[in-house]
Structures are given as structure tokens and as C-alpha cells.
VEXDREN-2710 file (C-alpha; in Angstrom, 1 decimal):
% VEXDREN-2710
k/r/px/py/pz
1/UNK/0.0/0.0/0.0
2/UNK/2.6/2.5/0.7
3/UNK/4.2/2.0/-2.4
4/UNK/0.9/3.2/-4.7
5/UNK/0.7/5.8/-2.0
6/UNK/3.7/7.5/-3.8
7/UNK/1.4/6.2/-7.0
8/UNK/-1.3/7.9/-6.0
9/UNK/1.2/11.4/-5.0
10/UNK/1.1/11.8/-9.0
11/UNK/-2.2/12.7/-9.4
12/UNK/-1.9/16.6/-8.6
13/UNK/-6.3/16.6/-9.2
14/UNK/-6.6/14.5/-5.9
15/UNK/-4.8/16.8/-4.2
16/UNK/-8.0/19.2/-4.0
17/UNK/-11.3/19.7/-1.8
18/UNK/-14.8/18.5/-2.7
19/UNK/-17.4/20.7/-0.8
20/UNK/-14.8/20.8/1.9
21/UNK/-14.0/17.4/1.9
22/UNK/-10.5/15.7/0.4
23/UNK/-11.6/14.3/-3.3
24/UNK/-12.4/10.8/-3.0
25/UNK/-12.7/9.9/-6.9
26/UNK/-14.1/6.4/-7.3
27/UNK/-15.2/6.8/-11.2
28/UNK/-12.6/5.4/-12.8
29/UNK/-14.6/3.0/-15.2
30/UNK/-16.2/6.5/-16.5
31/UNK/-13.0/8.1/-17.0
32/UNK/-9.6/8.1/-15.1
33/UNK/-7.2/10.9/-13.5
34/UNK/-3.9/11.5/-15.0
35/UNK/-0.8/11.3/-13.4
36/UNK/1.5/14.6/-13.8
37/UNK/3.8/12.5/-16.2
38/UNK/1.2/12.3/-18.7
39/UNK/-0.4/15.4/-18.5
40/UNK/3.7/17.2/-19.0
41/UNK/3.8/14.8/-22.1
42/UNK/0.7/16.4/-23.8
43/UNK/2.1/19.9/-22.6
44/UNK/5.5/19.3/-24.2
45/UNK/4.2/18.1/-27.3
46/UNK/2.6/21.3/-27.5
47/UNK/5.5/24.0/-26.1
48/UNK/8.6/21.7/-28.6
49/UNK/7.0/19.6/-31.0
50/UNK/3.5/20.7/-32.6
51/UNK/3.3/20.0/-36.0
52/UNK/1.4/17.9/-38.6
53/UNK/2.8/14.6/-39.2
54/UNK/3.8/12.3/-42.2
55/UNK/3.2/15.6/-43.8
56/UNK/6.2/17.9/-44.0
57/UNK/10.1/17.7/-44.1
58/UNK/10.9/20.6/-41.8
59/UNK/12.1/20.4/-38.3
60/UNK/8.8/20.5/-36.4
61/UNK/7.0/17.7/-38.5
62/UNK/9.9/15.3/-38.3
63/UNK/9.9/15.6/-34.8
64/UNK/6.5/15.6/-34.6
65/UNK/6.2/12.1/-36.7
66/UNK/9.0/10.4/-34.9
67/UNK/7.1/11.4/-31.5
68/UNK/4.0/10.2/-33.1
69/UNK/4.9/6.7/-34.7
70/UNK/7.1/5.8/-31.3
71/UNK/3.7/6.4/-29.4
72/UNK/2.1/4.3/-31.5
73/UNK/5.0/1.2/-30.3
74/UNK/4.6/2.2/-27.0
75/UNK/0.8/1.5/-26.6
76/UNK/1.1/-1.5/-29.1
77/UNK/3.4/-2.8/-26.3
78/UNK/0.7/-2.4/-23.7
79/UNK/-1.6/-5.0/-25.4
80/UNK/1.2/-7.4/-27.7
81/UNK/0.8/-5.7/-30.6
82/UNK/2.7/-5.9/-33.5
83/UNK/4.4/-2.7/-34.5
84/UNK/7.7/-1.4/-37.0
85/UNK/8.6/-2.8/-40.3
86/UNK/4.9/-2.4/-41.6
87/UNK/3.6/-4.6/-39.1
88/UNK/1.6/-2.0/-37.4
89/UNK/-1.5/-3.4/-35.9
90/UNK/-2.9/-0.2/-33.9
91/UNK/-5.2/2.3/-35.7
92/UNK/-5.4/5.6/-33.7
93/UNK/-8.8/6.4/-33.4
94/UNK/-10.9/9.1/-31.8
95/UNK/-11.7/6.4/-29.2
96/UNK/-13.2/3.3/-28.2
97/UNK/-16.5/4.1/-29.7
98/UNK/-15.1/5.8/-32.8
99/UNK/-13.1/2.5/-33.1
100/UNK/-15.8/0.3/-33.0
101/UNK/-17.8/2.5/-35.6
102/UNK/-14.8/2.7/-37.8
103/UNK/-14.7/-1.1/-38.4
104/UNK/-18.8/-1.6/-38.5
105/UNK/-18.6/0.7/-41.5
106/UNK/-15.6/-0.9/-42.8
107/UNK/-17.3/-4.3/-42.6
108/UNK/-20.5/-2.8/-44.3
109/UNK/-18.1/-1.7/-47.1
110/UNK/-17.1/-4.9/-48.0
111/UNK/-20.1/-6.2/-47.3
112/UNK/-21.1/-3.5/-50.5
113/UNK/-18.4/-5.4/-52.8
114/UNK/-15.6/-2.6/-51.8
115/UNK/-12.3/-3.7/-51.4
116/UNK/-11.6/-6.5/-54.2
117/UNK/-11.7/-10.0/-53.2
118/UNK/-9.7/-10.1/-50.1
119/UNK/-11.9/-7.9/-48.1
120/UNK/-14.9/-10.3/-49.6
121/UNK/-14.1/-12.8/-46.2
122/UNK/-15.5/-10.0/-44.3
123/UNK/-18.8/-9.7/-46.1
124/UNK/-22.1/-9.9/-44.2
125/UNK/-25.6/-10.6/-45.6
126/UNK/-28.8/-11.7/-45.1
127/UNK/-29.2/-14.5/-43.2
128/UNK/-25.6/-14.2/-41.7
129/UNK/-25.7/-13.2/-37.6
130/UNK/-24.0/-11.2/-35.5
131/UNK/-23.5/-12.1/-32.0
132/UNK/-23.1/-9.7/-29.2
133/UNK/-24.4/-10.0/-25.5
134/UNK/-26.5/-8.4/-23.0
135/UNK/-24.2/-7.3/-20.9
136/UNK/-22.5/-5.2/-23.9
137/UNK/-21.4/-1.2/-23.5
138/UNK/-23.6/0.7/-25.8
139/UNK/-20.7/1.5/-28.2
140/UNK/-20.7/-2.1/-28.7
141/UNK/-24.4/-3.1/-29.2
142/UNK/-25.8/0.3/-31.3
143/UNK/-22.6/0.2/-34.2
144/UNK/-23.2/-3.9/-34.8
145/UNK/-26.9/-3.8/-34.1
146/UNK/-26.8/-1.2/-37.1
147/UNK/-24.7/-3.6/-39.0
148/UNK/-27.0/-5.8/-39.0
149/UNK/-29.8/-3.8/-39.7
150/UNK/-27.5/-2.3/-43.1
151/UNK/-27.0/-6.2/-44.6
152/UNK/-30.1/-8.0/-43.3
153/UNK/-28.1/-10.1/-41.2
154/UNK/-29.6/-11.2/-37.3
155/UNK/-28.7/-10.2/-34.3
156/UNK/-28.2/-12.7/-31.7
157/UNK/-27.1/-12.1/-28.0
158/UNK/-25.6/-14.5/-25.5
159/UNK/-27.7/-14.1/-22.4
160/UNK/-26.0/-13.5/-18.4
161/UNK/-26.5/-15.9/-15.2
162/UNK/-28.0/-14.7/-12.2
163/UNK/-24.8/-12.4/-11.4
164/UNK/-24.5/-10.8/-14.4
165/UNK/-21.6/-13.0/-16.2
166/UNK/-22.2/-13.8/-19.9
167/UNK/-23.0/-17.6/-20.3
168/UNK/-19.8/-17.9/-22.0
169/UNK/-20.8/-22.2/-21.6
170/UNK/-23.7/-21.5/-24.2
171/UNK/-21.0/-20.6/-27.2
172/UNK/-21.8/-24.0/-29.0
173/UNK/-24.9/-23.0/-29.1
174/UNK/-25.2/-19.0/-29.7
175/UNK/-22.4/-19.3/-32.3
176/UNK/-23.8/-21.2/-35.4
177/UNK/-22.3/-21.4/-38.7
178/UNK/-24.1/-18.6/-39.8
179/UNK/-22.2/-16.4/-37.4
180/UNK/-19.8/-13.9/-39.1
181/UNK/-19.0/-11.6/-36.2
182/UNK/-18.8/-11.9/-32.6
183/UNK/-18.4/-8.6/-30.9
184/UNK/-18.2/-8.8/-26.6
185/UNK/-16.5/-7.3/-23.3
186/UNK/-13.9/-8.2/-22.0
187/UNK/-15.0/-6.3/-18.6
188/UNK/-18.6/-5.1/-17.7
189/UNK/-18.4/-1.9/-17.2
190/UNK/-21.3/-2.4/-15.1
191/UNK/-20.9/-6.0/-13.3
192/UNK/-16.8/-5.6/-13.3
193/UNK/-16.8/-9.3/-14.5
194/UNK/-14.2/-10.8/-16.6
195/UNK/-15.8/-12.9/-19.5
196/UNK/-14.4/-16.1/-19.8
197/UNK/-13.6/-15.3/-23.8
198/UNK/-11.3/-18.6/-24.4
199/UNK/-14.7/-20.5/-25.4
200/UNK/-16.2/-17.7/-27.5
201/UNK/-13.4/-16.9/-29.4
202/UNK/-12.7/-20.9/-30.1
203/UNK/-16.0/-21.4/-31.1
204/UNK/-15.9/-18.4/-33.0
205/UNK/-12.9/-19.3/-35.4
206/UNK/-14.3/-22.6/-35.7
207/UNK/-17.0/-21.2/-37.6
208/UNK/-14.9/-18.9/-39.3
209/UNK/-16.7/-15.3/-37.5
210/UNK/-14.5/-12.8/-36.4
211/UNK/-14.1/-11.7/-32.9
212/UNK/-14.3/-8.0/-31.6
213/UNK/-13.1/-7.6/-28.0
214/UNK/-14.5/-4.1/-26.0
215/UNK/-10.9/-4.0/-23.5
216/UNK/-11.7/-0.5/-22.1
217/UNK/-12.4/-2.0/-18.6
218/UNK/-9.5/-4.7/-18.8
219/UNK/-6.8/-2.7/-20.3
220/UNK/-6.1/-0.5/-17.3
221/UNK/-6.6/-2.9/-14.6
222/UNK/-5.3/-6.6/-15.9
223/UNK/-2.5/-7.9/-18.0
224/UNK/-4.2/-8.2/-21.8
225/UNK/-2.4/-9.6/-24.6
226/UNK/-4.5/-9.6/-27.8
227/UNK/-2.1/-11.8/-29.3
228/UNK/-2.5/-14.4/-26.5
229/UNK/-5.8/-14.2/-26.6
230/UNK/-6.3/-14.8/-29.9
231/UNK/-8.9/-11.7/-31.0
232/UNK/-9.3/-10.7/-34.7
233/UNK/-10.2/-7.0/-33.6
234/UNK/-9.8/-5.1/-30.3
235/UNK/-10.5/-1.7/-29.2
236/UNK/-10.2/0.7/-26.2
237/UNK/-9.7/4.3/-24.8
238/UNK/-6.7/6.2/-23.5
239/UNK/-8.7/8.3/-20.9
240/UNK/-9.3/4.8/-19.0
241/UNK/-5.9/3.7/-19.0
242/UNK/-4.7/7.3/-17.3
243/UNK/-4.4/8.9/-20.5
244/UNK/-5.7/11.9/-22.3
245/UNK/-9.5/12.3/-23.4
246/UNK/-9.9/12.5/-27.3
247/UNK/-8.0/9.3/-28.3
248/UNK/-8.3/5.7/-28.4
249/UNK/-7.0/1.8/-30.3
250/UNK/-8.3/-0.5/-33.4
251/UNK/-6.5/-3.2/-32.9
252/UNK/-6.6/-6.0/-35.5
253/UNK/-4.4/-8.3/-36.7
254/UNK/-1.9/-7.4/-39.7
255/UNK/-3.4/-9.8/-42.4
256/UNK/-7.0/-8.5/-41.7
257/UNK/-6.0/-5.3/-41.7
258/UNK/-4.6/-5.3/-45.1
259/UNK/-7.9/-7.1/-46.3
260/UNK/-10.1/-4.6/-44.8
261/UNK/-11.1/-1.2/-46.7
262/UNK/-11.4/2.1/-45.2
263/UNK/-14.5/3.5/-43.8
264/UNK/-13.3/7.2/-43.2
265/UNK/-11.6/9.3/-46.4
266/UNK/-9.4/12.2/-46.7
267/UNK/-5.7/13.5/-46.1
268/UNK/-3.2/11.0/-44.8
269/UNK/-5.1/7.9/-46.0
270/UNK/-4.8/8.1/-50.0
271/UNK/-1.6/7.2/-51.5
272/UNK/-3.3/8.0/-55.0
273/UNK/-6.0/10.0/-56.1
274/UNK/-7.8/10.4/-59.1
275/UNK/-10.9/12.3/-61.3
276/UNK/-12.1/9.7/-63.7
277/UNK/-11.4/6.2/-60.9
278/UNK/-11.1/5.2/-57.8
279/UNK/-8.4/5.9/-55.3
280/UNK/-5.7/4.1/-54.7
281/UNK/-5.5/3.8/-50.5
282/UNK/-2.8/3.7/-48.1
283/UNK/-1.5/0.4/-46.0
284/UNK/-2.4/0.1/-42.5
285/UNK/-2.5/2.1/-40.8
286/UNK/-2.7/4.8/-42.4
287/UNK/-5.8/3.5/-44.7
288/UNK/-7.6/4.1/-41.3
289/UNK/-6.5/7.1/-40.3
290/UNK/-8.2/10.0/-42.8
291/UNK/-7.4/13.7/-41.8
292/UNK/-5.8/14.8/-38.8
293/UNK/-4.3/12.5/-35.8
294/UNK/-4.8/13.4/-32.5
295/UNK/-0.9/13.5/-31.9
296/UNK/-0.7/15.7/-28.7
297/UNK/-3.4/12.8/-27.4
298/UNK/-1.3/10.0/-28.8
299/UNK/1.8/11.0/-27.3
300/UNK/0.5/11.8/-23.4
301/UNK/-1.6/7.9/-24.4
302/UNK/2.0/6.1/-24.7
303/UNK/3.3/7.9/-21.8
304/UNK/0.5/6.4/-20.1
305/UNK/0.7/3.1/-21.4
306/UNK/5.2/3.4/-20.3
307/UNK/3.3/4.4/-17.1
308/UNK/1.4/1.3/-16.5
309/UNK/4.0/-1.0/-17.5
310/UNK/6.8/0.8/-15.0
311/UNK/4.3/0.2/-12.5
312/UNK/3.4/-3.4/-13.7
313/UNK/-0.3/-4.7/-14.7
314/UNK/0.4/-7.7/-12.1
315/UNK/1.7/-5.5/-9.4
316/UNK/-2.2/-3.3/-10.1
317/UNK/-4.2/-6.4/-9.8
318/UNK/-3.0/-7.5/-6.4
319/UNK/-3.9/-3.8/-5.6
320/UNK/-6.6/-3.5/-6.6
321/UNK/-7.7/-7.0/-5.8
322/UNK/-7.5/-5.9/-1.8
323/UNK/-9.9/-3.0/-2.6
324/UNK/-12.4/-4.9/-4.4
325/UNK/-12.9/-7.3/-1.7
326/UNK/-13.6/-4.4/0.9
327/UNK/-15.8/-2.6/-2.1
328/UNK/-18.2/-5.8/-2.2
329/UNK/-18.5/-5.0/2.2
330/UNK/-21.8/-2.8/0.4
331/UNK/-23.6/-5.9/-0.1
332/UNK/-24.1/-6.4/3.6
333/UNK/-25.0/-3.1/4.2
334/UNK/-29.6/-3.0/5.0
335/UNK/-30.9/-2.5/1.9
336/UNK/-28.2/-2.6/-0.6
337/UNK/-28.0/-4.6/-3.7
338/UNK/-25.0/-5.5/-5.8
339/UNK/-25.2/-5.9/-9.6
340/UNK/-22.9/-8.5/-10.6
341/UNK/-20.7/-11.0/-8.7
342/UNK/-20.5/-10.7/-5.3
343/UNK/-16.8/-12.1/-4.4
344/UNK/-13.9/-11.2/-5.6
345/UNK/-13.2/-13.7/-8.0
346/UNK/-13.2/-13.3/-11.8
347/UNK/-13.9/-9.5/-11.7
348/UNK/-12.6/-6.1/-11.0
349/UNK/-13.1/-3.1/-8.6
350/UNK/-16.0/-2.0/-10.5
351/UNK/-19.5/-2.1/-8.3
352/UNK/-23.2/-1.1/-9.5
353/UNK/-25.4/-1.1/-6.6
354/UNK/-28.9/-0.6/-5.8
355/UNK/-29.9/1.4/-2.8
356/UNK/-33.7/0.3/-2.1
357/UNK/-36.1/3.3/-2.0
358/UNK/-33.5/5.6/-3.1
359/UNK/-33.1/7.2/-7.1
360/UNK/-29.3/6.7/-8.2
361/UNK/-29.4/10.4/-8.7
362/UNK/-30.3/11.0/-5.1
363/UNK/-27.5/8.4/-3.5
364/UNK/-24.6/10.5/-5.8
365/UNK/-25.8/13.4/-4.7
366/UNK/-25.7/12.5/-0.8
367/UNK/-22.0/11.0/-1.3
368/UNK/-20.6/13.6/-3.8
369/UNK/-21.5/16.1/-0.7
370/UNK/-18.9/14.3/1.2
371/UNK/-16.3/14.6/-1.6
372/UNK/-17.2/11.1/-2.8
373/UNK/-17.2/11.2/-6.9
374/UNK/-19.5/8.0/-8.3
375/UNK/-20.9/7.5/-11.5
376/UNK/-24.6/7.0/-11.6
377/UNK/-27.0/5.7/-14.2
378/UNK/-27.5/3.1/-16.6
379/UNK/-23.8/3.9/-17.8
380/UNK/-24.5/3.4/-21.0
381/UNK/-25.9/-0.5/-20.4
382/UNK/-29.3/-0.8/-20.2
383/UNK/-30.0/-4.4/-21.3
384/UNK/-28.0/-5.3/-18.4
385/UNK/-29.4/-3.4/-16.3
386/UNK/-32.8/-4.9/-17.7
387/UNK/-31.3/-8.3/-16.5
388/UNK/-31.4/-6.8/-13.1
389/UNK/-34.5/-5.3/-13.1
390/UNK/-33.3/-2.1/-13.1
391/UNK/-33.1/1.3/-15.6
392/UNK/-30.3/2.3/-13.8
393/UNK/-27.9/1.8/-10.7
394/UNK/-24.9/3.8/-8.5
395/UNK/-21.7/2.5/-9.5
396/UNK/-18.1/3.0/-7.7
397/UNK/-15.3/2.3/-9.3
398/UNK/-12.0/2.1/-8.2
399/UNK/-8.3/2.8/-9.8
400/UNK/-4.5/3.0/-9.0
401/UNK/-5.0/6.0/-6.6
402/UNK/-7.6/4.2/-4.5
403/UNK/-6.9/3.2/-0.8
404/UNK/-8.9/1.4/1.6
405/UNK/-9.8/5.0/3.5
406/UNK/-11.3/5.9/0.5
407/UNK/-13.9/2.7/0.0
408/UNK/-14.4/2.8/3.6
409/UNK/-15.4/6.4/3.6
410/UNK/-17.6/5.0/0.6
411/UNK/-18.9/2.1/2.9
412/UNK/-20.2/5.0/5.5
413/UNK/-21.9/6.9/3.0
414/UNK/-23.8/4.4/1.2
415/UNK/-24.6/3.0/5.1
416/UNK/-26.3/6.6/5.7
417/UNK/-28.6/7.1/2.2
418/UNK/-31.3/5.1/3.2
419/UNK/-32.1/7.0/7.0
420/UNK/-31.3/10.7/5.7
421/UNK/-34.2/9.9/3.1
422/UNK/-36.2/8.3/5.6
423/UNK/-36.4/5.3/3.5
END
């Protein structure tokens, strides 16, 4: 513990008061603080280095382009990416979300006969399916639920057990050989529980569907190598991972990258244009990248990803293992529900909770006035929350910075909702 004290010493917005009270930020699945490392990165981008890149010759841009393209190694490292000697396999996006529309439209395109024969494996039509699952962030379910809508292809969902985990034992069955793409979490951002993926994404390639994994919730808090794990497509955020807002990953793998045609045109993405034909398009990654990067964003992003590695993904988990376990102390509090599993095992520091008799709006309100930051809503979920029985839920969630004082503090507030509104 007193070593991510000094951890959390680097996060100069914690350092503040909330209505008088020191800042006890526990909405890190929503977005997380950023240590002073990362936020000097962006800054000296800015003061030494601003300039458009893979675009000029002068000083400024070749700066700017190394600085750019050795963030882009950096975060591939994070996740066991290729990167170098055209083997990129990370597409900067404008984040998770922007990812995740980027490659729906790109499979609608070939689904449309673009991209010549090689992008024809990733063609979609009527009668095909697309699998997705209840427990999905709406990022996830809207861009593929509209993909199937575009090509007449259905939509099938894998269905969650009484804690909220996705029945990842039904794969035989959801998965059928009409399946072409199989987009899921690898965290609930609501639940905090780690899909068991291993059967989906064997059952998956047996088949021959693709697999699209949402890592924004495992990225920042578990070891993930997309490699290992044997994912066609990935994506995630910086601003989760203690980066910068405004930036996020495609991953997929080299070969499918190269098959796959763009979905977004303009500057930096054409190698050849034309009047009277078609262009002639860039290699990955710069075929997905049209107009201008987010390069200031990019650079604080593999700061942050250096960061998390210095630090060490395992060295996080047992961390934040030891405050999970005292988070899930709000299920035996009167009148307190946890959504999703209620011991520690096979999840992360992420809680939705119910407070009986009480609006989620009302509970974050009564914490927030003693300096307690939680998220509240239906986070973007709702079929999950569905599942539950719910529209919506409070949610705490913890990060790097965390302490046990802080949940505990937590613990008393959510112990005191229920008698201040005389519940």
C-alpha cells in the first residue's frame, strides 16, 4: 500500500477539496485521472513539437512524426501488438466508440463489394448473424446492431447468469455457422466481471466469424495480450488507461488489416487520387486514419501506457484486488443490492449497486457532498441493467489512486442514504 501511495502522489487533481471534503474519486470505469507525467507529455508536445505529421520535411513535422509513430510502439506494447517494419497493428482512433464505428462501417463496405476479393471474407448478408451480448457497452451493441440492420443479417445475443456474467458455456450453441461476427467485453463496465472469452473466441474461429473484443475496462486494470488471446479485432480508450481524453485503439491483426477497406476518407489515407477512378489507399495504418491524428493525445496515451507498464499490470491487480474485496462490504449493508458477482473472484473493482427506496441520482448526490465522486445511471448498459431489473444503478469504481480510506469512507456513505431519506 505505501508503495501506490507514492502512485497515487502523482495525481496533482486529488490533491484538491470537494465541498470541503478531500476528493475521493471512485469513477474510474467512466474516466480516469492523469498522473502529472502524462499530463507534461501532452504539454511538451505542445511548447517543442507541434506539428502535422507524415506531412512535411521541416524540423517541427519530423519531430513531430517520430514522436507520433514511437507512441504508437509504446501503446502496441501495452496489449502485444505488432508494431515497425509495416507490421503496425494499432489504428489511432478518436476512441473506443469511434473504433468500433470505424470497423462496422468498414465491414458494411465490403459487405457492399468494396475492397476487391480479399476484403470479400469479411462480407455480411442476409441471413448471416452477428452475436453480441446483454451485458454489452452501448458502443458495442448500437454500431453492430446497425450492421445488421444495413446487410439484413440477425442479431443474436448471449444471455447473463443470475450475477451478471455472460454464459460464456452456451457458445456451442449461440455461435452457429451462420455467425460472421462476434463482438463482446472483455469487462462489464457495469458488473466488473471478466468474460471467460477462451470458449467464445474458439467457437468463434471454428466457424470462421471474427471476434471484436470491448478492452476498455481490462486494459487498465489486468494484464491483456491480444495476441494471447487470440482476438481478430480489439479496441479501447486512453482516458481509461490514465491517458488523455480525445483518443483511443483499433487493434486488429496485420493480415485482416490489409484485407479490410477504409471507412473514413481524406488526407493521410490516399496514397493515389484520381478524377475519372477510384483511389488508390494507403496500408495500414494509415488507410484508417483519414485527416488529422490526434498526436498531442497519442503522445500523453503512450506515456501512459510506459506508465502502467513501470508500474506493472500484475503489481495493479494485487492492488486492486485488496480493494475490491472491501468494495463488495456494500452488499451487507440493509438494503443494498450488488449488480454483478458478489466475491472477488473473476472481476474487477468496478460495483453497481442498488440502494432500495432511493433514485441513483439521489445516493450520488448524498455522497458527492462528502467529496465522494461515483458514477450513476445506466452507464450506457441498459440491457443489463434490464437483467437486473433495473433502468439504472450507482456504480463506484476504483483505480491506481484508490486506498482502503477511501472505499471505507464510501462504505459509511452508502450506510447513511437510506435514513437521511427516511427510506
Amino acid at each position: 500500500m505505501d508503495e501506490f501511495a507514492q502512485v497515487r502522489a502523482q495525481f496533482p487533481i486529488l490533491k484538491q477539496q470537494i465541498h470541503g471534503q478531500p476528493l475521493i474519486y471512485l469513477d474510474s470505469a467512466a474516466t480516469a485521472q492523469k498522473p502529472q507525467c502524462v499530463i507534461d507529455a501532452e504539454s511538451h508536445f505542445y511548447e517543442y513539437e507541434n506539428a502535422g505529421v507524415h506531412r512535411g520535411t521541416h524540423e517541427l513535422a519530423a519531430r513531430a512524426t517520430d514522436a507520433f509513430d514511437q507512441a504508437r510502439s509504446k501503446v502496441a506494447a501495452l496489449v502485444g501488438a505488432q508494431y515497425g517494419d509495416g507490421l503496425e497493428e494499432i489504428i489511432v482512433t478518436g476512441g473506443a466508440t469511434a473504433g468500433l464505428n470505424l470497423l462496422a462501417a468498414a465491414l458494411s463496405y465490403a459487405s457492399q463489394g468494396r475492397g476487391g476479393s480479399a476484403a470479400q471474407q469479411f462480407a455480411i448478408r442476409e441471413g448471416d448473424e452477428i452475436v453480441v451480448s446483454e451485458a454489452e457497452h452501448h458502443s458495442v451493441l448500437l454500431p453492430f446492431q446497425e450492421l445488421s440492420y444495413r446487410t439484413g443479417a440477425k442479431l443474436r445475443w448471449f444471455q447473463l447468469d443470475q450475477e451478471g456474467r455472460i454464459r460464456s458455456d452456451t457458445a456451442e450453441q449461440v455461435i452457429t455457422e451462420r455467425t460472421k461476427i462476434v463482438a463482446i467485453t472483455h469487462i462489464s463496465n457495469v458488473t466488473g466481471a471478466v468474460t471467460d472469452i477462451a470458449p467464445i473466441v474458439r467457437r468463434a474461429h471454428e466457424v470462421g466469424a471474427f471476434v471484436v473484443l470491448d478492452a476498455c475496462q481490462s486494459v487498465p486494470h489486468i494484464p491483456v495480450d491480444f495476441h494471447a488471446l487470440d482476438v481478430d479485432f480489439a479496441v479501447w480508450s486512453a482516458h481509461k488507461m490514465y491517458g488523455p481524453t480525445g483518443v483511443g485503439f483499433l487493434y486488429g491483426k496485420r493480415a485482416l488489416l490489409e484485407a479490410l477497406p477504409p471507412a473514413s476518407f481524406g488526407g493521410s489515407m490516399v496514397e493515389l487520387a484520381f478524377m475519372d477512378r477510384p483511389a488508390q489507399y494507403m496500408a495500414p495504418p494509415a488507410r484508417f486514419e483519414a485527416g488529422t491524428q490526434p498526436v498531442a493525445q497519442m503522445v500523453a496515451a503512450a506515456t501512459a501506457a510506459e506508465w502502467l507498464s513501470e508500474i506493472g499490470l500484475s503489481r495493479i491487480v494485487t492492488h486492486e484486488k485488496v480493494l475490491s474485496q472491501e468494495m463488495l462490504k456494500l452488499g451487507g449493508i440493509e438494503g443494498i443490492r450488488i449488480l454483478g458477482p458478489s466475491t472477488g473472484s473473476g472481476r474487477i473493482g468496478t460495483v453497481a449497486f442498488d440502494v432500495d427506496g432511493v433514485h441513483p441520482h439521489d445516493v450520488g448526490q448524498f455522497v458527492d457532498a462528502r467529496g465522494i465522486g461515483i458514477r450513476v445511471g445506466h452507464h450506457c448498459a441498459q440491457p443489463v441493467h434490464r437483467h437486473f431489473g433495473l433502468y439504472s444503478s450507482s456504480r463506484a469504481s476504483i483505480g491506481v489512486y484508490n486506498t482502503i480510506d477511501d472505499v471505507d469512507k464510501l462504505l459509511n456513505a452508502v450506510s447513511d442514504v437510506r435514513s437521511f431519506f427516511r427510506v
